[in-house]
C-alpha positions as CSV (number, residue, x, y, z in Angstrom):
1,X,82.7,-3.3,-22.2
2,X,81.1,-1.0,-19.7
3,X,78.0,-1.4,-18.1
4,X,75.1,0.2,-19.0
5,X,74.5,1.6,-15.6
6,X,76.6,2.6,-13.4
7,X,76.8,1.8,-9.9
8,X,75.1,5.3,-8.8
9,X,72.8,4.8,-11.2
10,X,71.8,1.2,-10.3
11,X,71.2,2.1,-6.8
12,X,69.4,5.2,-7.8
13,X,67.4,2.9,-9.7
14,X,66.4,0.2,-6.9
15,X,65.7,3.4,-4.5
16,X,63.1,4.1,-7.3
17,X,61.7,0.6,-7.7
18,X,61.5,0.3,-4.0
19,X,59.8,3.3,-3.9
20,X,57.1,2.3,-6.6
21,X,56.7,-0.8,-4.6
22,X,55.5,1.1,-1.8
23,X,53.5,2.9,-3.4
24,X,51.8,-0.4,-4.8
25,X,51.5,-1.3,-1.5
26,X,49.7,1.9,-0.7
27,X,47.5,1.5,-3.5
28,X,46.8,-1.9,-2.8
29,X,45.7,-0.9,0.5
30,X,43.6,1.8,-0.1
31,X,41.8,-0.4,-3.0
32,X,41.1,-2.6,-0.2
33,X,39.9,0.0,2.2
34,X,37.8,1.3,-0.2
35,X,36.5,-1.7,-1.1
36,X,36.0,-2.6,2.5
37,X,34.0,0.6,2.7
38,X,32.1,-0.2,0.1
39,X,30.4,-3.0,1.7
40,X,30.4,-1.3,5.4
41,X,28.6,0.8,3.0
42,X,26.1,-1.4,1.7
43,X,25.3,-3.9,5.1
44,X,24.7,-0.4,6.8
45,X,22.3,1.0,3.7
46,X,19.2,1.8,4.9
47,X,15.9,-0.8,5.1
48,X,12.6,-0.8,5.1
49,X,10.2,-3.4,7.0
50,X,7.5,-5.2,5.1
51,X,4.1,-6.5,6.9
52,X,5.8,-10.0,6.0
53,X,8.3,-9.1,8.4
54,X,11.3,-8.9,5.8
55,X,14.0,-6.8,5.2
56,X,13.7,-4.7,2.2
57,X,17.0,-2.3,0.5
58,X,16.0,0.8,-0.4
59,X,19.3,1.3,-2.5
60,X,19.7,1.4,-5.3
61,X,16.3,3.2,-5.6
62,X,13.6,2.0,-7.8
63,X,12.9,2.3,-11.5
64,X,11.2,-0.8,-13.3
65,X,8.5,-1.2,-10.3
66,X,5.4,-3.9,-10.6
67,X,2.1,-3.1,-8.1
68,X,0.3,-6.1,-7.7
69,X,-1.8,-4.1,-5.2
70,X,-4.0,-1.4,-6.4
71,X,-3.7,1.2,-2.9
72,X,0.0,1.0,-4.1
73,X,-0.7,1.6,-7.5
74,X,-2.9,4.2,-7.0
75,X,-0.3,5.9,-4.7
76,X,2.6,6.0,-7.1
77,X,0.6,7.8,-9.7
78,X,-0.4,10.5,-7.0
79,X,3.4,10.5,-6.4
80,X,4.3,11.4,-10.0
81,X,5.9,8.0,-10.3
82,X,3.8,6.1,-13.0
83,X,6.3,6.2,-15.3
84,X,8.2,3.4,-13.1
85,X,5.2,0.9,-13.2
86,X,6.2,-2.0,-16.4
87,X,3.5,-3.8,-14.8
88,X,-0.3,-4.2,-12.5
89,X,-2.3,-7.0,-11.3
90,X,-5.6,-7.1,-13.5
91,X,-7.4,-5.5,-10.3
92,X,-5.9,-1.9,-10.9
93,X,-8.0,0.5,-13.1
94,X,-7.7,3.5,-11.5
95,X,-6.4,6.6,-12.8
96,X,-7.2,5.6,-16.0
97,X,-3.1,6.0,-16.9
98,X,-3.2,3.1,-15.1
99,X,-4.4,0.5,-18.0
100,X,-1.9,2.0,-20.4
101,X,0.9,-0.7,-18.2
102,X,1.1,-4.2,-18.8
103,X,-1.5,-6.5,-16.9
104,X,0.4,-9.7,-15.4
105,X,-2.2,-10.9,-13.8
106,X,-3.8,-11.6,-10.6
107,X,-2.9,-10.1,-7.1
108,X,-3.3,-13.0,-5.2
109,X,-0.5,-16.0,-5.9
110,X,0.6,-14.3,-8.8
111,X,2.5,-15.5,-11.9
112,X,5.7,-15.4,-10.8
113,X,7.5,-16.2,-14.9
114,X,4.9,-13.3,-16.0
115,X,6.5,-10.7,-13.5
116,X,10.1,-11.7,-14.2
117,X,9.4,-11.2,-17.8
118,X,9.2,-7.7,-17.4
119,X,12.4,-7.5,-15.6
120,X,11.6,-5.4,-12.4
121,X,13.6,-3.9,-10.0
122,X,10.8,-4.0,-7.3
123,X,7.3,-5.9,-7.2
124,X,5.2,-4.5,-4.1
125,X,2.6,-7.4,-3.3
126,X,-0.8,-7.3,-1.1
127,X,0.3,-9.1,2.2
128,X,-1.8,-12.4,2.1
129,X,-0.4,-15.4,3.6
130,X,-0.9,-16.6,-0.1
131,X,1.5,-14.3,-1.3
132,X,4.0,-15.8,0.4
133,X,5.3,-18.1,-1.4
134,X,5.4,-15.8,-4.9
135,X,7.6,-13.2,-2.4
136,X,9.7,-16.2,-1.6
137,X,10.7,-16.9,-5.0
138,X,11.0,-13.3,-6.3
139,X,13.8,-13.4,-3.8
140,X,15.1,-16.2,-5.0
141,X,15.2,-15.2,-8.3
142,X,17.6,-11.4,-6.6
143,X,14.2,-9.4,-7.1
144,X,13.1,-6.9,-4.4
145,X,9.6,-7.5,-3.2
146,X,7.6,-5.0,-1.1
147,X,4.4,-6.6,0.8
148,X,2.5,-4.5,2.3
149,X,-1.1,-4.6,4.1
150,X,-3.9,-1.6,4.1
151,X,-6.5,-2.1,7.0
152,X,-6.5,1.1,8.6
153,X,-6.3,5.0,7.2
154,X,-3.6,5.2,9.2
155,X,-1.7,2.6,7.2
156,X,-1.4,4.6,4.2
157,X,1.2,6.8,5.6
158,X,3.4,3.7,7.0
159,X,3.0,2.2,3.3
160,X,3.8,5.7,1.0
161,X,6.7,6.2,3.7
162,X,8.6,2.7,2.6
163,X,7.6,3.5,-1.1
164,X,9.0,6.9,-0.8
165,X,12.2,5.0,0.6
166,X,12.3,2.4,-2.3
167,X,11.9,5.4,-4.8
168,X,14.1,8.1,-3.0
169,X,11.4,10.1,-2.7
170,X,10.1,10.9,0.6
171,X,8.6,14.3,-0.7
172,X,6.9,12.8,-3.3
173,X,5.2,10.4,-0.5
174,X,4.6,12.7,2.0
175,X,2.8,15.0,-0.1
176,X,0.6,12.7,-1.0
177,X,-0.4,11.3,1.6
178,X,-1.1,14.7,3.3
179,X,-3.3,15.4,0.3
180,X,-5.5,12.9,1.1
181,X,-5.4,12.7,5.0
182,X,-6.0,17.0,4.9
183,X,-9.4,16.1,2.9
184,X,-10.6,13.1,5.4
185,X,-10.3,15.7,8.0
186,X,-11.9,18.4,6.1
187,X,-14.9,15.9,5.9
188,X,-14.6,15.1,9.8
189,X,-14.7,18.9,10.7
190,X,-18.1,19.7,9.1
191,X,-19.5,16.4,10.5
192,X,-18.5,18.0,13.7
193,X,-18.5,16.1,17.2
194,X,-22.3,15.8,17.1
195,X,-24.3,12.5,18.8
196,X,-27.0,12.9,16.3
197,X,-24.8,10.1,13.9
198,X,-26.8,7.1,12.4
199,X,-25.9,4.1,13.3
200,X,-25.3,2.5,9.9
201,X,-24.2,-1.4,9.4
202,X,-21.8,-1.7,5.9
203,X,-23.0,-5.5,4.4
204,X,-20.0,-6.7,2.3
205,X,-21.7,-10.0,1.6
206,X,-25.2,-11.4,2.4
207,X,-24.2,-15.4,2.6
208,X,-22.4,-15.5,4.5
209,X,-23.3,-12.6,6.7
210,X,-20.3,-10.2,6.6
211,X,-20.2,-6.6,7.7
212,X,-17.6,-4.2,8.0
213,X,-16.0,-4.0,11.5
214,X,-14.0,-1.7,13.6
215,X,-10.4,-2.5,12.3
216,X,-11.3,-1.3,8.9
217,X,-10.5,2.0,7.3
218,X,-14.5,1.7,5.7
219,X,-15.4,2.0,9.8
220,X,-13.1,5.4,10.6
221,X,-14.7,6.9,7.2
222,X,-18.0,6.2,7.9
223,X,-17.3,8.5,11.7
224,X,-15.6,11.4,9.7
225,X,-18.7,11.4,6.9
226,X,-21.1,11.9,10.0
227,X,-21.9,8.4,11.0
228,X,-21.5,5.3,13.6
229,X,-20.9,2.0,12.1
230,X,-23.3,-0.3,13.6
231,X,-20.3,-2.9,14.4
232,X,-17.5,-0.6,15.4
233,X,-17.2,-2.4,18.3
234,X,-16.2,-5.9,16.8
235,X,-12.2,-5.3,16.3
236,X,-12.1,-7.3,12.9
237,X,-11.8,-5.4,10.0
238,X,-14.8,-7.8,8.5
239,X,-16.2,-10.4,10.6
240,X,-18.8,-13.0,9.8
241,X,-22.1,-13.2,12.3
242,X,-25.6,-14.2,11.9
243,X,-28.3,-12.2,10.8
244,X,-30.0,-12.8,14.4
245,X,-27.0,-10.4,14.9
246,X,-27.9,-7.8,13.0
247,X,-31.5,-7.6,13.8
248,X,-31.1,-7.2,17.2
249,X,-28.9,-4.1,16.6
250,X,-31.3,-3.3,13.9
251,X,-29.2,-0.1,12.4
252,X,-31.0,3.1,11.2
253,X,-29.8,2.5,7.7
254,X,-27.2,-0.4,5.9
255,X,-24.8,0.2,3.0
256,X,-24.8,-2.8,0.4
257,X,-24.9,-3.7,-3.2
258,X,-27.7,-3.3,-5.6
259,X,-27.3,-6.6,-6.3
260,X,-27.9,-7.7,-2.5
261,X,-30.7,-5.2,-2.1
262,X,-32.5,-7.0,-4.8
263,X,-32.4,-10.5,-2.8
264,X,-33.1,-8.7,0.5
265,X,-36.9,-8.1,-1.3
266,X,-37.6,-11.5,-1.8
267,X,-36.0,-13.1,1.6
268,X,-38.3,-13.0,4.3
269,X,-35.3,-12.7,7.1
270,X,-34.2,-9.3,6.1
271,X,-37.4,-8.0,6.2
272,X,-37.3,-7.7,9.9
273,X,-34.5,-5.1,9.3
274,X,-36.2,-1.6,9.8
275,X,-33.8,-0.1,7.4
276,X,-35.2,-2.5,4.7
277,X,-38.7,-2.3,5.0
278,X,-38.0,1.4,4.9
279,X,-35.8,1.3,2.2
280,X,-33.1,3.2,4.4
281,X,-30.4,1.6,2.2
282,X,-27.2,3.4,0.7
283,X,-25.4,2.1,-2.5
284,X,-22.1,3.9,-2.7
285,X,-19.8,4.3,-5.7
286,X,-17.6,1.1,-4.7
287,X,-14.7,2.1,-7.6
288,X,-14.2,5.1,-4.6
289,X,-15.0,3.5,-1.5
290,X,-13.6,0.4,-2.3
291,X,-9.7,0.7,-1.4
292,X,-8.1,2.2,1.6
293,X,-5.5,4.6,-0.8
294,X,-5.4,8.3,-1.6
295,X,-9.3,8.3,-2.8
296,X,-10.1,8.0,0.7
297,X,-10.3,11.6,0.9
298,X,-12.9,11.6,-1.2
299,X,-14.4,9.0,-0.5
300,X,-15.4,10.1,2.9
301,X,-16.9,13.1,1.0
302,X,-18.8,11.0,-1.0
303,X,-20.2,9.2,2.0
304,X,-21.4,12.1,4.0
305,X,-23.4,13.5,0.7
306,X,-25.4,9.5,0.8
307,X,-25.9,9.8,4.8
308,X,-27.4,13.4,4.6
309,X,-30.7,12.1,4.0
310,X,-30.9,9.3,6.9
311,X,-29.8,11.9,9.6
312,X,-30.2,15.5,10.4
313,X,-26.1,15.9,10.5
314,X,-24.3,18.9,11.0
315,X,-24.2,21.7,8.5
């Protein structure tokens, strides 16, 4: 019986297998390669740096986001990207869009089972040393965690540039955050560089004493609406000090609660304050002076409409 094959054909035939072989080898290799690129690729994707010091991915971007910090919050609705937000601490209210997502909570040591529920891709956190350990776990548990601190105006910037990052949308940031700084300068402008300024003392609690300090963003708004805070010079964005303190300075006029003007009539101590036996005393909308985020523009505004009256500022 003859072979199947002939002899030509047979060696035609291991040419051929040979030749697929190599080509498997190729293959093979360039799988590899590619593969090998792949995570080149990903260790050299860009990061961001959060004020806990970590390393943050910015790929792949963002979509199922939770802002346990209402600046942040605020800040991705101004950059169009509400619709990402499946959750908020209990703290955020503002825009009003902003109670339509689901409440998990509180900011501060958050509940961690309560954010995994919703199955983000990103939870941005206020960056308290009591947040730490809720960050810690969110890693644990492969979820990308953003902290981030607002002291300064200045910070808002640093923080919309690292969201823009996470979102892949630096535009988005950028014109935001421009938005807001173009009207705190706008406010600056008409208060002009005059040394006819008030020296004004902002009381964020009464018992203890606190006031607002010079490493807060409440200090640098108070300047551009056309004032001096009375305790610019302490660097703290709120320290504690004694009421002894604060008489001595005795400020032509104090921002506080109406709450804590209502005690200051019936304590005998804050009497000695010329700016309350006067009744030189400013109650500002706190839902828009409250947070350093893109309101501040607006808030600076609404600052320098309250101080008109206390000081001949300019035009």
């Amino acid at each position: 019986m003859e072979p199947f094959l002939s002899q030509s054909q047979v060696a035609s035939l291991v040419r051929s297998l040979r030749s697929l072989a190599a080509l498997a080898l190729v293959v093979g290799g360039v799988g590899a390669c590619a593969e090998a690129s792949q995570a080149e690729r990903d260790a050299a994707a860009p990061i961001v740096v959060d004020d806990f010091g970590d390393r943050v991915a910015v790929r792949p971007a963002a979509q199922r986001i939770i802002s346990l910090n209402p600046v942040t919050t605020e800040l991705l609705f101004a950059m169009g990207a509400g619709s990402r937000l499946v959750g908020r601490s209990q703290w955020d209210g503002w825009p009003l869009a902003a109670l339509e997502i689901p409440d998990v909570g509180d900011a501060m040591q958050p509940n961690v089972e309560a954010i995994l529920a919703r199955r983000p891709d990103l939870v941005v956190l206020y960056a308290s040393p009591s947040n730490r350990a809720a960050a810690t776990r969110l890693h644990e548990a492969g979820v990308r965690t953003l902290a981030v601190r607002t002291d300064a105006v200045s910070d808002l910037r640093r923080i919309a540039t690292a969201l823009g990052a996470v979102l892949d949308d630096s535009l988005a940031a950028e014109t935001a955050v421009d938005s807001t700084l173009r009207m705190v300068d706008s406010v600056r402008a008409l208060s002009g560089a005059t040394d006819r300024r008030p020296a004004v003392a902002w009381i964020v609690w009464d018992d203890p004493l606190i006031v607002i300090g010079g490493g807060s963003y409440r200090s640098e708004l108070l300047f551009a609406a056309g004032a001096v805070n009375a305790f610019g010079d302490l660097a703290a964005p709120s320290p504690q000090l004694s009421i002894e303190e604060l008489v001595r300075r005795d400020p032509d006029a104090l921002i506080v609660g109406t709450r804590m003007a209502e005690r200051f009539a019936t304590d005998a101590r804050w009497r000695q304050l010329r700016a309350v036996r006067d009744r030189r005393l400013i109650f500002p909308d706190t839902g828009i002076v409250g947070r350093p985020g893109v309101r501040m523009g607006e808030a600076a505004r609404h600052l320098r409409e309250l101080l008109v009256p206390f000081a001949p500022l300019a035009p």
